[in-house]
C-alpha positions in Angstrom: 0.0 0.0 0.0 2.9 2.2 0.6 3.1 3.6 -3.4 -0.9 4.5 -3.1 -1.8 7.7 -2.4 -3.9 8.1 1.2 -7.3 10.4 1.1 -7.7 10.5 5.0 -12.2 11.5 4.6 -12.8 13.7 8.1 -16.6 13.2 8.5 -16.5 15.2 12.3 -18.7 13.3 14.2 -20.9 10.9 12.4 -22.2 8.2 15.1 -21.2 4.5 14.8 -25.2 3.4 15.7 -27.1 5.9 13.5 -24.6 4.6 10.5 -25.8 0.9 11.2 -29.5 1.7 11.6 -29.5 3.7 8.1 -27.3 1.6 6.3 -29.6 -1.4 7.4 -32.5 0.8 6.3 -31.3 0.9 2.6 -30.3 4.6 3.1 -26.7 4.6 2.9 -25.0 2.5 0.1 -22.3 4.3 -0.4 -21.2 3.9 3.3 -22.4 0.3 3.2 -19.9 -0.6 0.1 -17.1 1.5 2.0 -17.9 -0.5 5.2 -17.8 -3.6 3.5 -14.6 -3.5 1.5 -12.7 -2.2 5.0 -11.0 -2.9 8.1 -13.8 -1.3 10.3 -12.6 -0.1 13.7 -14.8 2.1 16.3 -12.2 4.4 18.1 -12.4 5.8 21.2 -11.1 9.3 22.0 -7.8 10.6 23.9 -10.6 12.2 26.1 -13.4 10.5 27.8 -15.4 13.7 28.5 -16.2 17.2 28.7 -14.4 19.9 28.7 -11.5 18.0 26.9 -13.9 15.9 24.4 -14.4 18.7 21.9 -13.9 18.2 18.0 -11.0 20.8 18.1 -8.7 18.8 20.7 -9.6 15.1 19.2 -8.8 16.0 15.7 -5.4 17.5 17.0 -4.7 14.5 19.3 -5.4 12.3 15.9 -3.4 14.1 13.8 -0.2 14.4 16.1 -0.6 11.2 17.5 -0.6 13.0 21.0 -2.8 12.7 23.9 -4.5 16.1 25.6 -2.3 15.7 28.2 0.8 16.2 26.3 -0.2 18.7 23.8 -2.3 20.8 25.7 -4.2 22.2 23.4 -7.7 23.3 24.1 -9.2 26.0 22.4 -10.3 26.4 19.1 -7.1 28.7 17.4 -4.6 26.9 19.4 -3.5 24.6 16.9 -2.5 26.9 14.1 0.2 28.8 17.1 1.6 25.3 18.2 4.6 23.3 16.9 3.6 20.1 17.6 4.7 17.7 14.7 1.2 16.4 12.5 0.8 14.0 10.2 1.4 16.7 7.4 4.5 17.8 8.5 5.9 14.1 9.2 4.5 13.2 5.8 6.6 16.4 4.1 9.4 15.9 5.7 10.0 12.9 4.2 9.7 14.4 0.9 6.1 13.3 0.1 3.4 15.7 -1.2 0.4 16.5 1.4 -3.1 18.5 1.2 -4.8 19.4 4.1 -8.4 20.8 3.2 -10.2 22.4 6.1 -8.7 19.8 8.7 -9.8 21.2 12.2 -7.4 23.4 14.6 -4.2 22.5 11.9 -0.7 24.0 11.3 -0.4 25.6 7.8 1.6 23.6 5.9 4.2 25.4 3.2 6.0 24.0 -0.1 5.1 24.1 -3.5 4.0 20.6 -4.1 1.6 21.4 -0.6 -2.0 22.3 -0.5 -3.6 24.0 2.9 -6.9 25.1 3.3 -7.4 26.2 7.1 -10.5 25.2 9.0 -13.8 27.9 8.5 -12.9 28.8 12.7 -9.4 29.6 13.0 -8.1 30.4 9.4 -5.6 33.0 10.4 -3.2 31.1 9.0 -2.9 32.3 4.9 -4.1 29.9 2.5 -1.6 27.6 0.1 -1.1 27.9 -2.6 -2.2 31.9 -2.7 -5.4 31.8 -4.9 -7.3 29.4 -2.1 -7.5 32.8 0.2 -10.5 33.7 -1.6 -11.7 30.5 -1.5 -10.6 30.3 2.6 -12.1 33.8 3.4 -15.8 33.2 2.2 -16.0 29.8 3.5 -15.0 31.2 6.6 -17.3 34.5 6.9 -20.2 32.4 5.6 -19.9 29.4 8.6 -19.2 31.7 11.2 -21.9 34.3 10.7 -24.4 32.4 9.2 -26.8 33.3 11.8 -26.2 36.7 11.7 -28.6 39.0 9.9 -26.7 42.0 10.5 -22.8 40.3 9.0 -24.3 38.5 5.4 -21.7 38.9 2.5 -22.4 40.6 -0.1 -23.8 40.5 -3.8 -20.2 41.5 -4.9 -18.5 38.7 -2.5 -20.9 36.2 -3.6 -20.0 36.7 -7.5 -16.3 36.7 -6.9 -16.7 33.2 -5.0 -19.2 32.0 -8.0 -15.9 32.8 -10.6 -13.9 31.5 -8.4 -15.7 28.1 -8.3 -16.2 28.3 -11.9 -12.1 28.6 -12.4 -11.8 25.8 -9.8 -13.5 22.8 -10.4 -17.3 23.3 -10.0 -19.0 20.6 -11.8 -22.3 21.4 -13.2 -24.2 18.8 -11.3 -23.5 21.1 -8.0 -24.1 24.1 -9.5 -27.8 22.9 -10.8 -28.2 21.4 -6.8 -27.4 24.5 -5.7 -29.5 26.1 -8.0 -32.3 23.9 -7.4 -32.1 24.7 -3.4 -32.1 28.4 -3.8 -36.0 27.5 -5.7 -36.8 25.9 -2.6 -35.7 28.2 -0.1 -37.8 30.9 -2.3 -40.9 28.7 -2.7 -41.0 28.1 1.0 -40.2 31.2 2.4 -36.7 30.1 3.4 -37.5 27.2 5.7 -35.6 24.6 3.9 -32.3 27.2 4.4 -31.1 24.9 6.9 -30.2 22.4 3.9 -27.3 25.1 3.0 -25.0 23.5 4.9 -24.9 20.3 2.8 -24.2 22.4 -0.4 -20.9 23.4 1.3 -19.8 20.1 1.4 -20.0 19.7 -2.3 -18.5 22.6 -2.7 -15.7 21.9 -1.1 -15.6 18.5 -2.9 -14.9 20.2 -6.3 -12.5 22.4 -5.1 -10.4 20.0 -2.9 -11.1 17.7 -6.3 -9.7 20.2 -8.8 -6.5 20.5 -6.5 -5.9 17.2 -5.9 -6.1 16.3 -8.9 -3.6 19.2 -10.0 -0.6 18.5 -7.3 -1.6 14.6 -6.7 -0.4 14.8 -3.2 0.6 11.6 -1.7 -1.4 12.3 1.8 -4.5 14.3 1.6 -7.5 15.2 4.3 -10.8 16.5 3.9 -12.8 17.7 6.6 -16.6 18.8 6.5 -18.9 19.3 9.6 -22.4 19.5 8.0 -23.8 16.3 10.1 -22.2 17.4 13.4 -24.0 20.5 13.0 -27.6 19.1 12.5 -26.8 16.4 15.1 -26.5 19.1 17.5 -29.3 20.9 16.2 -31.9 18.6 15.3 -31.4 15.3 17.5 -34.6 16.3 19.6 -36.7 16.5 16.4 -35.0 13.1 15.2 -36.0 11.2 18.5 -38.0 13.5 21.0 -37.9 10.2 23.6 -35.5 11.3 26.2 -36.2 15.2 25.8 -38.5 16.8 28.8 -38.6 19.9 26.0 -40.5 18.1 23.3 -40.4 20.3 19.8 -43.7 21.1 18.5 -45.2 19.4 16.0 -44.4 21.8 13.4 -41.2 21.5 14.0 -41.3 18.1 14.3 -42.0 17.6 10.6 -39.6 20.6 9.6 -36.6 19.3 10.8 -37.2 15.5 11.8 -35.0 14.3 9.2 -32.8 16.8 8.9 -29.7 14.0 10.4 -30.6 11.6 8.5 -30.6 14.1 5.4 -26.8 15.1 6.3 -26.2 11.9 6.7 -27.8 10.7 2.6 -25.8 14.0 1.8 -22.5 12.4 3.1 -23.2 9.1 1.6 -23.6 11.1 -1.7 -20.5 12.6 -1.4 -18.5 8.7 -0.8 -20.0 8.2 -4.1 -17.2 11.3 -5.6 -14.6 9.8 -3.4 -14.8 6.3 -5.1 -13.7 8.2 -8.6 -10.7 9.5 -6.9 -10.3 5.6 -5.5 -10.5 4.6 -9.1 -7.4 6.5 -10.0 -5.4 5.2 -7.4 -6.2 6.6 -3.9 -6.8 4.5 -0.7 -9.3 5.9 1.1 -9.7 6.3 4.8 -12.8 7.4 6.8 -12.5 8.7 10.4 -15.1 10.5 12.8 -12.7 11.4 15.9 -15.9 11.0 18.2 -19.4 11.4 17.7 -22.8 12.2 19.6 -25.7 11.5 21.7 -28.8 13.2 23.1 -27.6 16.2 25.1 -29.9 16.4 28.5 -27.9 18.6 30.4 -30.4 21.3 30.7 -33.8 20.4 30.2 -35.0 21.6 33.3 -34.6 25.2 32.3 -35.8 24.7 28.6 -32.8 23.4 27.4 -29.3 25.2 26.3 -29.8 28.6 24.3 -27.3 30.4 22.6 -26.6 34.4 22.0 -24.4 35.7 19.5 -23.1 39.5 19.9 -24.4 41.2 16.2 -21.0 42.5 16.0 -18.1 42.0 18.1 -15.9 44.8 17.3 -18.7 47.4 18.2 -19.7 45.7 21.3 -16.5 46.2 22.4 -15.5 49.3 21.7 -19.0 50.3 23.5 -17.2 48.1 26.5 -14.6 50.5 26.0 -11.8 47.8 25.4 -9.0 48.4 23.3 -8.7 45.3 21.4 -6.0 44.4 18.7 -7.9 41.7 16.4 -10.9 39.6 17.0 -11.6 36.0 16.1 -15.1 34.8 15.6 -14.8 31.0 17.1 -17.7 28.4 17.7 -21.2 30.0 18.7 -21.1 32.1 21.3 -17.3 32.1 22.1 -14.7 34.7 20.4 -11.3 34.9 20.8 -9.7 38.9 21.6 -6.0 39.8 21.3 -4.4 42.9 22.6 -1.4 44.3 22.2 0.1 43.5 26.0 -0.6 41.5 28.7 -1.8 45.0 30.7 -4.4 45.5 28.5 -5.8 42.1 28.2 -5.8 42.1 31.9 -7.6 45.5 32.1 -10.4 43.8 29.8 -10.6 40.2 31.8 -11.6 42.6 34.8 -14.2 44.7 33.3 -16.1 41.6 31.2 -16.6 40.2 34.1 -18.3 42.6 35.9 -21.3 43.1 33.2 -24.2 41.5 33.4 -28.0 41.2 32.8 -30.3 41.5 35.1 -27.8 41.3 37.8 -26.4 37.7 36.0 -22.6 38.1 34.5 -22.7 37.8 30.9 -19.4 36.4 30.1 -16.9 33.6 30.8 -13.5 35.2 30.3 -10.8 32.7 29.9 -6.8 33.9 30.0 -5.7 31.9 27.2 -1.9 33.5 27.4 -0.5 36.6 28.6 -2.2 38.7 25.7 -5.4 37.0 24.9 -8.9 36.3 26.2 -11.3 33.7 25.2 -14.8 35.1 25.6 -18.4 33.6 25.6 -22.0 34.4 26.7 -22.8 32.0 29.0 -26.8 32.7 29.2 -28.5 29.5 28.4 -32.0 30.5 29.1 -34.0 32.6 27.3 -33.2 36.4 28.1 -35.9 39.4 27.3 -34.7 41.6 24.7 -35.0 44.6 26.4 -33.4 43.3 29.8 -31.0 45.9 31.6 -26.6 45.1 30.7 -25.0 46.8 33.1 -21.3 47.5 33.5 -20.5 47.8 37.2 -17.4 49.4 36.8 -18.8 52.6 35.0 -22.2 51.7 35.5 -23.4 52.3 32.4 -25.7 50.5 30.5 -27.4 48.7 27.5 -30.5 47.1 26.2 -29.4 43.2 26.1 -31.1 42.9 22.3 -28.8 45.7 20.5 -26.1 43.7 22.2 -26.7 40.1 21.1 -29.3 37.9 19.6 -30.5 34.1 19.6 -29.3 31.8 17.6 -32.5 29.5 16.2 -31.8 26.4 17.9 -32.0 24.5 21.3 -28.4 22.2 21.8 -29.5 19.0 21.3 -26.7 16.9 20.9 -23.2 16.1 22.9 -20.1 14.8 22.5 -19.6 10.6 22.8 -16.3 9.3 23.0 -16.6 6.6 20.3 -16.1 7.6 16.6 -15.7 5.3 13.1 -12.0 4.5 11.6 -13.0 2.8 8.5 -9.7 1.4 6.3 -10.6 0.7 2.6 -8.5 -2.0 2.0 -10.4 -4.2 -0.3 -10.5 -7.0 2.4 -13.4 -6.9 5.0 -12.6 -7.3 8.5 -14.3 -6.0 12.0 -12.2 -5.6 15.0 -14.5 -5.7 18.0 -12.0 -4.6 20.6 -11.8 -0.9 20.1 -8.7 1.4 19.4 -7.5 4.3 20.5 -7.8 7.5 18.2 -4.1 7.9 18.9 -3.6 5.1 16.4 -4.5 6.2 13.6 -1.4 8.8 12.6 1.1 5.5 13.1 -0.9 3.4 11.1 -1.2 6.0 8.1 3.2 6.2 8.9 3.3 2.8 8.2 0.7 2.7 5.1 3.0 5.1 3.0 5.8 3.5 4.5 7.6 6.3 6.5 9.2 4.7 9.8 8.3 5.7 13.1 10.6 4.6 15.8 9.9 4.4 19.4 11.7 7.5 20.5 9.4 9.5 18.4 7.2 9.5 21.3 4.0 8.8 19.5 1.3 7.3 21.5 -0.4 4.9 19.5 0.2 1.5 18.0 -0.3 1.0 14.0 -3.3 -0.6 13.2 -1.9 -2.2 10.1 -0.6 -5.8 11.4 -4.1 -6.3 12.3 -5.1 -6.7 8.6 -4.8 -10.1 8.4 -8.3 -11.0 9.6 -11.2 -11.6 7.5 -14.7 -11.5 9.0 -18.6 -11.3 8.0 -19.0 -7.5 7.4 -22.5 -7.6 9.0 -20.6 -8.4 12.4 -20.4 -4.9 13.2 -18.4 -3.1 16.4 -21.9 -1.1 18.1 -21.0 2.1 19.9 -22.1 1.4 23.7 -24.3 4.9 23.6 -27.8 5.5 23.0 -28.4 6.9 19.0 -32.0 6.2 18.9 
């Protein structure tokens, strides 16, 4: 396997039991004809729970073969500022040719034969080669504000990204789906918008397509997180069971399939993949962890989430002198200032507004000159509820400050993910393996040596190959997906 090419396929956070329900539905069989032509793991993550089982610190722990505990990275952002060696830069070293597209909380990776595309929540880091920027920039601006009526892009943004799909691979199926949603979304008033998301993915597909297909890199990853997002969305609507907070009926039949359509979307997309399999690729799929019914707070209604219209203003009225802002996940953003003093200055005062007499904010010191900051209201606030900063005691209406984001959190992190090797030989490993494995077995795959002093955690996978088994003997996550 070592001369083949490796497409490492991120899917964050599909669930091992929902795959075998809708695969032995008839629903998925483009991941039943991936399952059944692999060696199909379930992997457990470096982390058992929250706060350190986050999408963000799994992926990094897979892709540098380091446990939490070593490479201490735990916000979002983090991973672009650390050195840590990845499965890239390993991969480069040894004079191979890698592509990472949107892999989560990831180095960027230089060189001429090299393609990086940096995740939609931390893409500081410039794309490579050059013209992907454009590419990067929208991507980005689009996830992170989609909820925001106040930040959409514009007509003139929109037809640069159009051109620059049309110079980069868009195939004309995508652009008549994409075509064919926007005549939904305006026969329905918009309430099929929520399908959007899926559309990115097929996006990406054709771009990460085009430039693979262009530099042929011998390692290549490609992340989406469509699924993820409806699983933690939607998973109340899918199975209301174990919810106190039932959703009404309307929205019951709005968004009751909405998983299982990101999961059919998904399924679509292994269908592309195989035509890059056909030219020569190996193809690996991998989840890092996956979900189950979140039921933290149903007693108060369930966890809400308020996004601040526009960061940069807020601020300012907070009378903070900032240096740059980073829009993260939801509700959190990460500020930078110029010194620690400054930083410090702003810790103090965040922490002393509040609504209603409530602090507002969770104000983590992530170094000496940055703050990661998030609204920590889960309930439901009135619009026109009193912020008050005690140190100047002055004050705002909470609504001009932030609004709701159209959803109730539904689903949480579970430990178990997929790590599905397309070998061409079947074979089911019930005892499960550590997520830590996986950058060691991809070393040995390509055949790059990995001796025990580099301090890598895991063990390669690959001398369990051997065994042949009956694919319907499947490994079953141990959580609840129902």
């Amino acid at each position: 396997m070592s001369n083949k090419p490796i497409i490492l396929i991120e899917f964050n956070e599909l669930c091992p039991p929902l795959l075998e329900r809708w695969i032995s539905a008839g629903e998925l069989p483009n991941f039943a004809r991936f399952r059944d032509s692999s060696q199909v793991f379930t992997t457990e993550s470096d982390e058992p729970a929250a706060p350190n089982l986050e999408p963000w610190i799994q992926w990094y722990s897979l892709h540098t073969g380091l446990p939490f505990k070593e490479h201490k990275i735990f916000h979002l952002t983090d991973g672009p500022r650390a050195t840590h060696d990845d499965v890239w830069h390993m991969l480069a070293r040894e004079g191979l040719a890698v592509c990472n597209f949107s892999s989560m909380n990831a180095r960027r990776i230089n060189g001429e034969r090299n393609i990086y595309l940096g995740d939609p929540w931390c893409n500081g880091e410039p794309a490579n080669p050059a013209p992907l920027n454009s590419f990067q920039n929208y991507v980005a601006a689009n996830v992170r504000e989609y909820s925001n009526a106040q930040r959409k892009v514009g007509l003139k943004e929109h037809a640069a990204f159009v051109w620059f799909l049309v110079r980069n691979g868009l195939r004309l199926s995508t652009g008549t789906r994409v075509l064919r949603q926007l005549a939904h979304e305006f026969a329905d008033g918009g309430s099929s918008s929520w399908k959007r998301a899926s559309l990115l993915d097929l996006l990406m597909f054709d771009v990460f397509t085009d430039y693979y297909r262009r530099y042929r890199p011998d390692f290549a990853t490609f992340f989406c997180n469509s699924t993820a997002h409806f699983q933690h969305s939607y998973w109340r609507h899918m199975n209301p069971a174990p919810f106190a907070n039932k959703p009404s009926d309307e929205e019951r039949r709005k968004y009751e399939n909405a998983i299982l359509h990101g999961y059919k979307a998904m399924d679509n997309l292994l269908e592309d993949f195989f035509a890059l399999e056909r030219e020569g690729a190996t193809l690996i799929l991998a989840t890092a962890l996956s979900q189950q019914p979140f039921l933290k707070w149903e007693a108060i209604g369930g966890q809400r989430f308020y996004r601040p219209h526009d960061v940069e203003a807020m601020l300012r009225q907070f009378e903070i002198d900032f240096a740059q802002i980073e829009p993260v996940m939801t509700h959190q953003f990460m500020v930078r200032f110029a010194n620690a003093e400054l930083a410090a200055n702003a810790q103090r005062r965040m922490l002393t507004i509040a609504v209603d007499g409530v602090p507002i904010f969770q104000v983590d010191r992530k170094n000496a000159d940055a703050l990661m900051v998030g609204n920590v209201c889960r309930t439901l606030v009135d619009p026109d509820s009193v912020v008050r900063m005690a140190e100047s005691n002055r004050t705002w209406r909470y609504g001009d400050l932030f609004y709701l984001i159209d959803a109730t959190k539904s689903g949480a992190h579970h430990p178990d993910g997929v790590l599905w090797i397309k070998s061409g030989t079947p074979a089911v490993h019930r005892q499960k393996v550590s997520i830590l494995d996986v950058l060691p077995t991809i070393l040995d795959m390509v055949g790059v040596p990995h001796a025990p002093e580099s301090k890598l955690d895991g063990i390669s996978l690959l001398s369990q190959f051997g065994r042949t088994a009956d694919p319907s003997e499947l490994p079953v996550a141990a959580h609840a997906a129902e």
